[in-house]
C-alpha positions as CSV (number, residue, x, y, z in Angstrom):
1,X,-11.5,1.9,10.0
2,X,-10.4,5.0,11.2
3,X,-13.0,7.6,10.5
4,X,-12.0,11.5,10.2
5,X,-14.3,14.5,9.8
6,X,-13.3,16.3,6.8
7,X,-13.2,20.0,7.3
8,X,-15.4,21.9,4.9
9,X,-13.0,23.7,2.2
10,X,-13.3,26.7,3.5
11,X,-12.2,25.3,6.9
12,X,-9.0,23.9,6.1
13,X,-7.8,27.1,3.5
14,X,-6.7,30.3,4.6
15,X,-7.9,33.6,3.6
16,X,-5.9,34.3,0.1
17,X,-2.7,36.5,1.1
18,X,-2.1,39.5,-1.4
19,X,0.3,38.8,-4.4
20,X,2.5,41.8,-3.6
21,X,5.6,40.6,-1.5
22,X,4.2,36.9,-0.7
23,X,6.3,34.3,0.4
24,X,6.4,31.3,-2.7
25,X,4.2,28.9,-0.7
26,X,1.4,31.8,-0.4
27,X,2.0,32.2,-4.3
28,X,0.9,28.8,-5.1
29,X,-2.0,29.4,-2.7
30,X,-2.7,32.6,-4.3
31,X,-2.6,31.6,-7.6
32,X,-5.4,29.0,-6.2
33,X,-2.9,25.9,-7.0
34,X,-1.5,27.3,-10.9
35,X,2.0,26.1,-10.9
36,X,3.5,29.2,-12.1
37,X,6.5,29.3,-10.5
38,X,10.0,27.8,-10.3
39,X,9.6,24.3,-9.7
40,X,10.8,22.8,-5.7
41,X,12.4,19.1,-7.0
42,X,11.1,18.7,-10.7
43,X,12.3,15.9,-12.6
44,X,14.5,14.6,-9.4
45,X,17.8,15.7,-8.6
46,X,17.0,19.3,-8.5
47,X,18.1,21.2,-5.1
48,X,15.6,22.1,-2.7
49,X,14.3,25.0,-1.6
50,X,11.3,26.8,-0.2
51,X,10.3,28.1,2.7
52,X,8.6,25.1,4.5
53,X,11.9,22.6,4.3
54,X,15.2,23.6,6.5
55,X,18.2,22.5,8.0
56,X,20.5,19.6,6.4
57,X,19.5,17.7,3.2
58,X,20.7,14.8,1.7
59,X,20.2,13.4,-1.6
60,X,17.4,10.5,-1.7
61,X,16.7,8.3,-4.8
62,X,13.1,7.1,-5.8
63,X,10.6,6.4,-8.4
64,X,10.5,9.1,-10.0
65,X,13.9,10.2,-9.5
66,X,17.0,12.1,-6.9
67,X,15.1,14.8,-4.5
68,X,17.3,16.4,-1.5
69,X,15.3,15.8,1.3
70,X,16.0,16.9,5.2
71,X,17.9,14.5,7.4
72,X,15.5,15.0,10.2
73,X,12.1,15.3,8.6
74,X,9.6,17.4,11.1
75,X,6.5,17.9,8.9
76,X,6.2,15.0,7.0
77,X,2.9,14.7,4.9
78,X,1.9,11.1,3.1
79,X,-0.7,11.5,0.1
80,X,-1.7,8.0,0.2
81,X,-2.8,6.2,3.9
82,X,-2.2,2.6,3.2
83,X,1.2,2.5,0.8
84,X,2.6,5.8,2.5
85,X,1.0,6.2,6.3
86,X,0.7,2.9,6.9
87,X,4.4,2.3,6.6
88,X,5.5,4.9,8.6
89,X,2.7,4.3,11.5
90,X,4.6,1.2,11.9
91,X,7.7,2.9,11.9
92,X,6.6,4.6,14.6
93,X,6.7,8.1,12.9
94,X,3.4,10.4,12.5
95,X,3.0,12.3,10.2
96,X,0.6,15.9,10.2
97,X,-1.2,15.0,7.5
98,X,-2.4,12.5,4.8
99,X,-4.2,11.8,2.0
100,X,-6.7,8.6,2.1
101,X,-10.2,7.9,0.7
102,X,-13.4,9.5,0.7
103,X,-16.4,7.3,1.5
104,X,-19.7,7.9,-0.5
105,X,-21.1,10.3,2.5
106,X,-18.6,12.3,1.5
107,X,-16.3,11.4,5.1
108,X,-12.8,10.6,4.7
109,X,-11.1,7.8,6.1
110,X,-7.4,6.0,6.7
111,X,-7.6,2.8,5.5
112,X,-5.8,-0.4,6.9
113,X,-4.5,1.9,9.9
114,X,-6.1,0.0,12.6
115,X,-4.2,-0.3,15.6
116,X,-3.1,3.5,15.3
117,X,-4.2,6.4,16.8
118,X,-4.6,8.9,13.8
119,X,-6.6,11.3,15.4
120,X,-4.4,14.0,15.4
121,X,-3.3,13.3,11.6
122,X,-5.0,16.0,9.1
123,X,-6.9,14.4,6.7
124,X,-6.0,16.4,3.1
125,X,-8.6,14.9,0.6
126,X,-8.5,11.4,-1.4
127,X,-5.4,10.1,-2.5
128,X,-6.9,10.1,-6.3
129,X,-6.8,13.9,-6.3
130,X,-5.4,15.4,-2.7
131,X,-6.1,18.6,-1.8
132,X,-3.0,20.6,-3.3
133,X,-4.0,23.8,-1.1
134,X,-4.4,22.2,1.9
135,X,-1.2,20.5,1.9
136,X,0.7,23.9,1.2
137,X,-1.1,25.2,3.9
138,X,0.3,23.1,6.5
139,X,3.9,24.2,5.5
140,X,5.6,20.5,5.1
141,X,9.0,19.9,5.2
142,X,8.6,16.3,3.3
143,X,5.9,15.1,1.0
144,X,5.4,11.0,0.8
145,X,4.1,9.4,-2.1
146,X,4.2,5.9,-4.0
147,X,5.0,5.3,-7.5
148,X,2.0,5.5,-9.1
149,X,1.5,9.1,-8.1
150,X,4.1,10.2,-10.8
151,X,0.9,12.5,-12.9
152,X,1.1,14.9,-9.6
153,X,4.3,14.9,-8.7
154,X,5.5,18.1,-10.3
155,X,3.3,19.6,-8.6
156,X,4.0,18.5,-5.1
157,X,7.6,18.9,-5.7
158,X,6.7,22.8,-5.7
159,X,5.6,22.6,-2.2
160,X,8.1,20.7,-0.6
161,X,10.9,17.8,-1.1
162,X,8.3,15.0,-2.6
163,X,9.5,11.2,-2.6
164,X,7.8,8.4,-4.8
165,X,8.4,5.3,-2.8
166,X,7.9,2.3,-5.2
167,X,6.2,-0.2,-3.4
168,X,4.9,-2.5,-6.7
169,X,7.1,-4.8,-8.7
170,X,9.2,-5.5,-6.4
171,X,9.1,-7.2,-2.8
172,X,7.3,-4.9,0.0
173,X,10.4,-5.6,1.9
174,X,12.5,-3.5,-0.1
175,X,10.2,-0.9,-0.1
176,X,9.4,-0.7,3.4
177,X,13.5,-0.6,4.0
178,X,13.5,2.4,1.7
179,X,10.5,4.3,3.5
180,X,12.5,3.4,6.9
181,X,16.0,5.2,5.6
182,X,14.1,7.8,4.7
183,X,12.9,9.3,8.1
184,X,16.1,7.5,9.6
185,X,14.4,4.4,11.4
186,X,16.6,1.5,9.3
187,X,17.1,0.3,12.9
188,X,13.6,-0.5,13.9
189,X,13.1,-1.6,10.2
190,X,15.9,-4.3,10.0
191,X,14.6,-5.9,13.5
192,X,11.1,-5.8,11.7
193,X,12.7,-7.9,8.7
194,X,14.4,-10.3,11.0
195,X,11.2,-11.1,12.5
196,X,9.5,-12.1,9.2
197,X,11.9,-14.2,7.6
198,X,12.2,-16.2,11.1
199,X,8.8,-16.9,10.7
200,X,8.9,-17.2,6.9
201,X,12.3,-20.2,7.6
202,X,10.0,-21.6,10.6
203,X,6.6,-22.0,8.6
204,X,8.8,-23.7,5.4
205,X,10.8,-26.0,8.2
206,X,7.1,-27.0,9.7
207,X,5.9,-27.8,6.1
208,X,8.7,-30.4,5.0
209,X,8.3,-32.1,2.3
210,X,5.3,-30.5,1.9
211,X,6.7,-27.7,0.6
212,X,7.6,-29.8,-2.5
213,X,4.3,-30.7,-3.6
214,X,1.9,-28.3,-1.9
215,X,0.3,-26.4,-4.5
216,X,-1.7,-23.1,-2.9
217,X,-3.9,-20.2,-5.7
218,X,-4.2,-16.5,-4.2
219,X,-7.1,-14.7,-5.9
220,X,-9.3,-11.8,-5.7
221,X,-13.0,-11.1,-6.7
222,X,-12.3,-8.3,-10.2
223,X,-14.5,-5.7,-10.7
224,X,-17.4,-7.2,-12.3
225,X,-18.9,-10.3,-11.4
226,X,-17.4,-11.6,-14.4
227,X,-13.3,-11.4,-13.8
228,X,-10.8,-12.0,-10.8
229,X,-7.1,-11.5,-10.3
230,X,-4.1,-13.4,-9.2
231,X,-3.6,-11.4,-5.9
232,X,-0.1,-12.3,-5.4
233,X,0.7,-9.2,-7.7
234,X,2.9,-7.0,-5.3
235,X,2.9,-5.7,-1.3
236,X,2.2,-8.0,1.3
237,X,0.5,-11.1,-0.3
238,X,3.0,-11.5,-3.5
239,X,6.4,-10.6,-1.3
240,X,5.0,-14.0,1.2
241,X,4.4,-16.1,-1.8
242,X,7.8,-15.4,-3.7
243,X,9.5,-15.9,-0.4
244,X,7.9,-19.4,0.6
245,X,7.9,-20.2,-3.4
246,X,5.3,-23.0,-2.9
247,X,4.0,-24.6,-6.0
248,X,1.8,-22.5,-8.0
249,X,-1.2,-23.0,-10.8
250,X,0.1,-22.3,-14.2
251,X,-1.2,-18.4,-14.8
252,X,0.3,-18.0,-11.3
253,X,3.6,-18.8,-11.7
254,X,6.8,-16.1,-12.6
255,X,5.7,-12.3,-12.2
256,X,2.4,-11.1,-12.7
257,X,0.0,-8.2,-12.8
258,X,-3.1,-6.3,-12.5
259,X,-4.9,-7.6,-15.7
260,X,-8.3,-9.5,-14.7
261,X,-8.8,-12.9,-15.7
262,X,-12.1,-14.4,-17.2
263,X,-14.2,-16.3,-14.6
264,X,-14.4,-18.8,-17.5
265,X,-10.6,-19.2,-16.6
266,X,-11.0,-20.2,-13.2
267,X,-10.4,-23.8,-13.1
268,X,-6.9,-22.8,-14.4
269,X,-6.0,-21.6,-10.7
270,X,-7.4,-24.4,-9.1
271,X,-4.7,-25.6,-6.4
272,X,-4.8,-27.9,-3.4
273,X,-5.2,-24.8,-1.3
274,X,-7.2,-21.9,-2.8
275,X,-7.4,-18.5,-1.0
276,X,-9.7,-16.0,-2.2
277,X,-9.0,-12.4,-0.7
278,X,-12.1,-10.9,0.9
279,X,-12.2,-6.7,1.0
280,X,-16.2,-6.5,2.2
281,X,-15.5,-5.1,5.3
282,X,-14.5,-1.6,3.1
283,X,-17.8,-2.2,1.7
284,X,-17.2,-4.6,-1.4
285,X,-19.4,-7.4,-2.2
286,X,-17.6,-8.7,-4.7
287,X,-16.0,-11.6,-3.0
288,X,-19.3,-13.0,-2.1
289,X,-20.2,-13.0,-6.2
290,X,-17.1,-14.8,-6.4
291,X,-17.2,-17.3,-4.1
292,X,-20.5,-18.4,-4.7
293,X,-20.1,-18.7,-8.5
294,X,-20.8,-22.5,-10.0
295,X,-17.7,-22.2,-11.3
296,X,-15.8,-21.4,-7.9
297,X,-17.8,-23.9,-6.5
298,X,-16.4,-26.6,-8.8
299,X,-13.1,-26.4,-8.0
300,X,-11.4,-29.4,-6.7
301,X,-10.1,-27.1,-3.5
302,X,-13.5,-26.6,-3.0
303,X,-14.8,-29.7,-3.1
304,X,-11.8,-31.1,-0.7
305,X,-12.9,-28.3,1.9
306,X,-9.5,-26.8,1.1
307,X,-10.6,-23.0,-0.5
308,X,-10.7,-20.5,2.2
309,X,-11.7,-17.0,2.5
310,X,-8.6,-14.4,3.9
311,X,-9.5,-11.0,5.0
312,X,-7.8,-8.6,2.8
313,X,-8.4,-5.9,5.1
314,X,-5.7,-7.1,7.2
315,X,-3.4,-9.3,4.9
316,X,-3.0,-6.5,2.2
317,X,-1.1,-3.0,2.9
318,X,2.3,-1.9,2.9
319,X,3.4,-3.0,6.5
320,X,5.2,-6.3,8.1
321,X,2.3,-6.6,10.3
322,X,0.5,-7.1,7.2
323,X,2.7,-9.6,6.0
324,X,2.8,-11.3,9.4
325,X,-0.8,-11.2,9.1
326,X,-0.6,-13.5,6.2
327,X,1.8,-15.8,7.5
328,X,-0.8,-16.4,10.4
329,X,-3.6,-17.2,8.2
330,X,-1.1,-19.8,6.0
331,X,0.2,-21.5,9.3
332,X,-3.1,-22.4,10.2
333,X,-4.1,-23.6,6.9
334,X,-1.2,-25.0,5.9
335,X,-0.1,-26.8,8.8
336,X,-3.5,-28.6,9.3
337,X,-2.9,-31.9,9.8
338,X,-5.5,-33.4,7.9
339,X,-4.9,-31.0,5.1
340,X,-5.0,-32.9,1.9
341,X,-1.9,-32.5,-0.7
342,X,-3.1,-34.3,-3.6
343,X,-6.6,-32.7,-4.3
344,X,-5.4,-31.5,-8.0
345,X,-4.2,-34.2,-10.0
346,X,-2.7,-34.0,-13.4
């Protein structure tokens, strides 16, 4: 992980301008982040202004609505690192600043952004509860968000153009176009795309008829020892499933969600192939409860040698290296010739 040293509060604000004849962004600051005045993009659709954004706009539709946002984006600030930075660090854009998570010591962090030099990115508190004051601060000209970020949106919006980029319920390939026409790098974007579904039509030409009666389970330790998900549900590991449409286990099959499962329920996602998604290199120990439950244990994938641990520290995130990530770890287990395609019979 990328680790940043987060500037003490009264490091990264200002001194407090004075209210007479202030500029709107130093009211917000001023009025130590009460919203009380004229909202920037509100509700979508609304036409932008401030002082921060300049030049041409464009009308941009997105979660939470239509914002004008510049054509050439200089200042862009992301208030989540791995379904907002990520994307763009791929892109090959920068942004100043981001949002991202703050470890128990109290040091914030970029997750999933290895490979990138984020040094020179401002870190602007947790993307749970970013630091409004700092963001205004750094005078943005475009404000990057994802969909479940709508309960702070308003208040963005008041500092600069803000776009919700929804990047759930749908595939991550859609999503990651829409990030890419929004700081005008479709190009780079569509030779990204062509790359994964080459190697998404070459892995489902390597399995044959395989692919027919292959059945594969994608799961993830819950939050308690007693639950787990389907981990298919969304970004990187849901848009490969859907795409090489393998043979699922019953709860797994047609579009899912976030809602834990029972462990009691576990056998119901046994598979030939089981892959349980590991996240204990961002300090989680839950995958180890998981996989070394009775009831994991007794699966028939398990038994056949066929249920395997993925790193979900480099399989999950809003990126097509993440995707590609996946398709590495399902070419070398799928594609085993030994691998055995009748270990759950009916």
């Amino acid at each position: 992980m990328n680790h940043i040293e987060v500037p003490k509060r009264n490091d990264v604000l200002r001194p407090l301008p004075q209210i007479d004849d202030v500029t709107r962004r130093e009211f917000l600051i001023g009025a130590a982040g009460l919203l009380l005045f004229a909202p920037y993009g509100c509700g979508g659709g609304d036409e932008a202004g401030g002082d921060a954004a300049s030049g041409e706009r464009r009308p941009f539709e997105h979660a939470a609505g239509v914002t004008d946002v510049p054509v050439s984006p200089q200042r862009v600030i992301t208030t989540t690192d791995q379904n907002a930075l990520l994307p763009l660090l791929e892109l090959g854009v920068e942004p100043i600043a981001s949002a991202g998570a703050l470890e128990e010591d109290g040091e914030g962090i970029f997750r999933r952004t290895e490979g990138f030099d984020t040094s020179e990115i401002e870190f602007v508190g947790d993307f749970l509860e970013p630091n409004f004051e700092a963001i205004a601060n750094l005078e943005p000209d475009l404000i990057i968000g994802y969909e479940v970020q709508e309960d702070i949106y308003d208040r963005l919006s008041q500092i600069a153009p803000t776009v919700l980029i929804q990047v759930f319920d749908r595939g991550l390939d859609e999503a990651l176009m829409d990030f890419a026409d929004l700081v005008g790098r479709r190009d780079r974007a569509e030779e990204l795309r062509q790359e994964y579904v080459q190697r998404v039509d070459a892995l489902l030409e390597d399995l044959g008829d395989r692919r027919e009666e292959l059945s594969v389970s994608v799961i993830s330790p819950g939050d308690t020892a007693s639950q787990f998900y389907r981990a298919d549900v969304g970004q990187a590991l849901g848009t490969v499933m859907g795409d090489l449409d393998l043979p699922r286990p019953a709860p797994q099959q047609g579009e899912g969600d976030f809602e834990p499962f029972s462990l009691e329920t576990l056998p119901d996602h046994d598979a030939d192939v089981v892959l349980a998604i590991d996240y204990s290199e961002e300090g989680s120990d839950s995958a180890s409860l998981l996989t070394e439950s009775p009831l994991y244990r007794s699966l028939a994938a398990y038994e056949a040698g066929q249920a395997y641990v993925i790193d979900g520290t480099r399989t999950v995130g809003a990126a097509w290296a993440r995707m590609g990530a996946f398709l590495d770890e399902l070419e070398r287990i799928l594609l085993a010739p030994d691998l055995d395609t009748d270990v759950v019979r009916e």
